[in-house]
C-alpha positions in Angstrom: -28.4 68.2 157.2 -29.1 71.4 158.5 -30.5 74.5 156.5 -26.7 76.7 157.3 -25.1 73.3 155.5 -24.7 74.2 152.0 -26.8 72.5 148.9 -24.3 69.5 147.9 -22.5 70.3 145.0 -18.7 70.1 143.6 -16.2 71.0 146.0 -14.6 73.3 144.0 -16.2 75.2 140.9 -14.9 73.4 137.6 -14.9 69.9 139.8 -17.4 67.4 137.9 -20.4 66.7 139.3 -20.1 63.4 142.0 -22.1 60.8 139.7 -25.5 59.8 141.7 -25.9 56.6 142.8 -26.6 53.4 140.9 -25.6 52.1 137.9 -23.9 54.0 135.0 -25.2 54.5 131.9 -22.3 52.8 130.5 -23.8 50.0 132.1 -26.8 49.2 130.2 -26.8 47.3 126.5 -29.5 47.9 124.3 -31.5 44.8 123.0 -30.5 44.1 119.3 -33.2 45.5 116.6 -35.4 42.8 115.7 -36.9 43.3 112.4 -39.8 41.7 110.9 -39.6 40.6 107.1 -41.8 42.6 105.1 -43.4 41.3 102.1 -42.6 43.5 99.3 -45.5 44.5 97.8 -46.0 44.3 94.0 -48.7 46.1 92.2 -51.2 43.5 90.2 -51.9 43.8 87.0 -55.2 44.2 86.1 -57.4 41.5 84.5 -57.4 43.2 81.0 -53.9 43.4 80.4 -53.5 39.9 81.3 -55.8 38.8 79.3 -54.6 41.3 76.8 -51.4 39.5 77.0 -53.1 35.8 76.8 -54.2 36.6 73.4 -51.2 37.8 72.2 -49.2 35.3 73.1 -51.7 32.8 71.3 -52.2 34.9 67.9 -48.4 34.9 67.9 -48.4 30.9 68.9 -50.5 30.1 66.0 -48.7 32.7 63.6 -45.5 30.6 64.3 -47.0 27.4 64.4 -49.2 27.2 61.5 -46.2 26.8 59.0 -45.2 24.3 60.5 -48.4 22.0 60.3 -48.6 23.0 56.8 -45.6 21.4 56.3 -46.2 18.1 58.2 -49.3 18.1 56.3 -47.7 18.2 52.8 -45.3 16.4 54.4 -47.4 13.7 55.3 -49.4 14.0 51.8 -46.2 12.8 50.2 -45.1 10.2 52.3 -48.5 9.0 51.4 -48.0 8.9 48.2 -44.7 7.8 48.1 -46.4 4.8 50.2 -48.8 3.8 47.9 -46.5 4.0 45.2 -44.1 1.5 46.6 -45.2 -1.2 44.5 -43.9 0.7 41.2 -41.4 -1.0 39.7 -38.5 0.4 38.0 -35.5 -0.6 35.6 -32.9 1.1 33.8 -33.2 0.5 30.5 -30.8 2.0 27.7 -31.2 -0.5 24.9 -33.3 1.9 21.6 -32.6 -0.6 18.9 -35.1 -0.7 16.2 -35.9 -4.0 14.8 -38.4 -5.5 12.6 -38.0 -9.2 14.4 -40.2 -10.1 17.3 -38.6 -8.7 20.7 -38.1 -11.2 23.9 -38.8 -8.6 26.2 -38.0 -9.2 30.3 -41.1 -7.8 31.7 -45.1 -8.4 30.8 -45.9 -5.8 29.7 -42.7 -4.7 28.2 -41.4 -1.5 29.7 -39.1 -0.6 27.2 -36.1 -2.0 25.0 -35.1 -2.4 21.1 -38.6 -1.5 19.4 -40.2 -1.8 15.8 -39.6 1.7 13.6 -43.4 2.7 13.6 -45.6 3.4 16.3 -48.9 3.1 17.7 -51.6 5.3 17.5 -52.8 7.4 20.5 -56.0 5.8 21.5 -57.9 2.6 23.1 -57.5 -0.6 21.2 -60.3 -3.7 21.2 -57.6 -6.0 20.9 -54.3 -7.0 21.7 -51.7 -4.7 20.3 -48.0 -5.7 19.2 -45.2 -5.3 21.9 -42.8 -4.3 19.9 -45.0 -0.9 18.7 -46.1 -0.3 21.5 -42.6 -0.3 22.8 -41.8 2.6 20.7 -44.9 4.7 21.7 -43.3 4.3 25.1 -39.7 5.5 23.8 -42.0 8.8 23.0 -43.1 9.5 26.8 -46.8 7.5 26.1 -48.5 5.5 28.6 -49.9 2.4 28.1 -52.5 0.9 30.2 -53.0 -2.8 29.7 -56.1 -4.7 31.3 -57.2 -8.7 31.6 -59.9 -9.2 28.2 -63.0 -10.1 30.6 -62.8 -6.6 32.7 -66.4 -5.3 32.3 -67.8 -2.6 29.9 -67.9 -0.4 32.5 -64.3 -1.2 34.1 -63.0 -0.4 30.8 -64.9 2.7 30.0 -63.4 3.6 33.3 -60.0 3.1 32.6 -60.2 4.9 29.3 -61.9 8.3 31.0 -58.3 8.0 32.9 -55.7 7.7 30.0 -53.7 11.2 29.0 -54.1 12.2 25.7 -50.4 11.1 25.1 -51.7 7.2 25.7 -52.8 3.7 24.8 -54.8 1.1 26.2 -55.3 -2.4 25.3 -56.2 -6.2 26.7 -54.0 -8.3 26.9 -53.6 -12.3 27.7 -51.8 -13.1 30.8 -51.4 -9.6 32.8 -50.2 -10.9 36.2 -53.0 -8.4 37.4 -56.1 -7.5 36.6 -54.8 -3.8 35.1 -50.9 -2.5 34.7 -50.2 0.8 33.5 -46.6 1.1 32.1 -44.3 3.8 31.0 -40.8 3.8 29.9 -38.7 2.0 32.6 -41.2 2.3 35.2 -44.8 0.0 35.9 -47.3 -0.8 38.4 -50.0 -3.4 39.1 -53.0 -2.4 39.3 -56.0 -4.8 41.8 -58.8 -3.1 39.8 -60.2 -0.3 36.7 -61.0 1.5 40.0 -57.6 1.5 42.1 -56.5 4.9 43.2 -52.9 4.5 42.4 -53.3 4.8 38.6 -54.2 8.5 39.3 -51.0 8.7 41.4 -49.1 6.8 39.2 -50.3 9.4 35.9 -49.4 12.3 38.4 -46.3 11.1 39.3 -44.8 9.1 35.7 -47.6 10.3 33.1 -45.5 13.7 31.9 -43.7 10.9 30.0 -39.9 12.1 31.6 -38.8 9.0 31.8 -38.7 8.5 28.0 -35.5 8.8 26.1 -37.9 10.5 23.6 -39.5 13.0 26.1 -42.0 15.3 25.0 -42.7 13.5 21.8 -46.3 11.8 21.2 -47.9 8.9 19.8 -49.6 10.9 17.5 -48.9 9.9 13.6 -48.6 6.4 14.3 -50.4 3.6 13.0 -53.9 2.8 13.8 -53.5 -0.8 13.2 -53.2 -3.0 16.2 -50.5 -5.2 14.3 -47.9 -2.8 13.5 -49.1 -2.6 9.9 -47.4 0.4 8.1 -49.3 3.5 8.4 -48.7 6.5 5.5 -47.0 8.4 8.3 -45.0 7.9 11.3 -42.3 5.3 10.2 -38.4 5.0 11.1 -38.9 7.9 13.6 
């Protein structure tokens, strides 16, 4: 080209531009974006407020949970008892006759049932009392503890630091135990002076509510082993 030929450009003004050589731009795809996960960043919490938060979470724990084991607890307490009171046995008895004839009674010691018209005297008794008193005293709510004639001094003195005011105590021939304690309707045999269930069954039976005559005592009866007639406490 020589310096008189003109600079190349459109032939006639207006006329786009001749495109240059090579590819177009229309030509070229861009690579797809590629992007790289990014872990999301979370700030921490500081050691205090966890821990903060630790022992809230247990106060709170043991708020809510401490009822609870009181419960199973008490729970437990009674199943115990019930347990050891499983032996106790039980009858419905309805018949309040009195009578001055000698009573056939179904159980030894009787635990109820048609009864003589006076009663026995709150106490502990050296000897054998009569059934058919001492049936009344238990008409009035009283307990009666019986015990086999050869227990020791001391078994005995420890039987009588356990008898309610409201009670009797006597030997008697034949127990099928050593000691039975007996209440209207309701008994239990006893292996020794010392077995723990005579204080569980006095907790549970000794308030006398299963008596037809509850809340009455066996105070103003007579003193006499035998049923003799006392100046007070007759035909009630």
């Amino acid at each position: 080209m020589s310096d008189a030929d003109p600079p190349p450009g459109p032939a006639h003004p207006g006329e786009p531009e001749p495109a240059a050589d090579g590819p177009s731009e229309a030509s070229y795809e861009l690579p797809e974006a590629v992007h790289e996960p990014v872990e999301e960043q979370r700030p921490r919490r500081s050691l205090p407020l966890v821990l903060a938060a630790v022992a809230s979470a247990i106060v709170l724990g043991a708020a809510l949970v401490a009822p609870l084991v009181d419960q199973a607890i008490r729970g437990e307490e009674r199943a115990q008892r019930a347990l050891d009171l499983t032996l106790v046995e039980t009858w419905e008895i309805t018949d309040r006759a009195h009578t001055m004839d000698d009573v056939t009674y179904p159980q030894d010691p009787p635990a109820g049932g048609a009864h003589a018209p006076i009663w026995l005297a709150c106490g502990v008794y050296d000897e054998p009392v009569r059934d058919e008193n001492a049936v009344h005293d238990l008409e009035h709510g009283t307990v009666w503890i019986t015990h086999d004639p050869d227990l020791s001094d001391d078994d005995r003195a420890t039987l009588a630091e356990q008898l309610p005011d409201n009670g009797i105590m006597s030997p008697r021939e034949g127990l099928p135990s050593p000691v039975v304690v007996t209440v209207w309707g309701a008994q239990l045999r006893l292996d020794s002076a010392d077995d723990r269930r005579l204080g569980l069954f006095l907790e549970e039976y000794g308030d006398g509510h299963t008596a037809p005559e509850f809340g009455v005592s066996c105070e103003g009866g007579t003193p006499s082993p035998d049923g003799a007639l006392p100046e007070q406490g007759t035909d009630a």
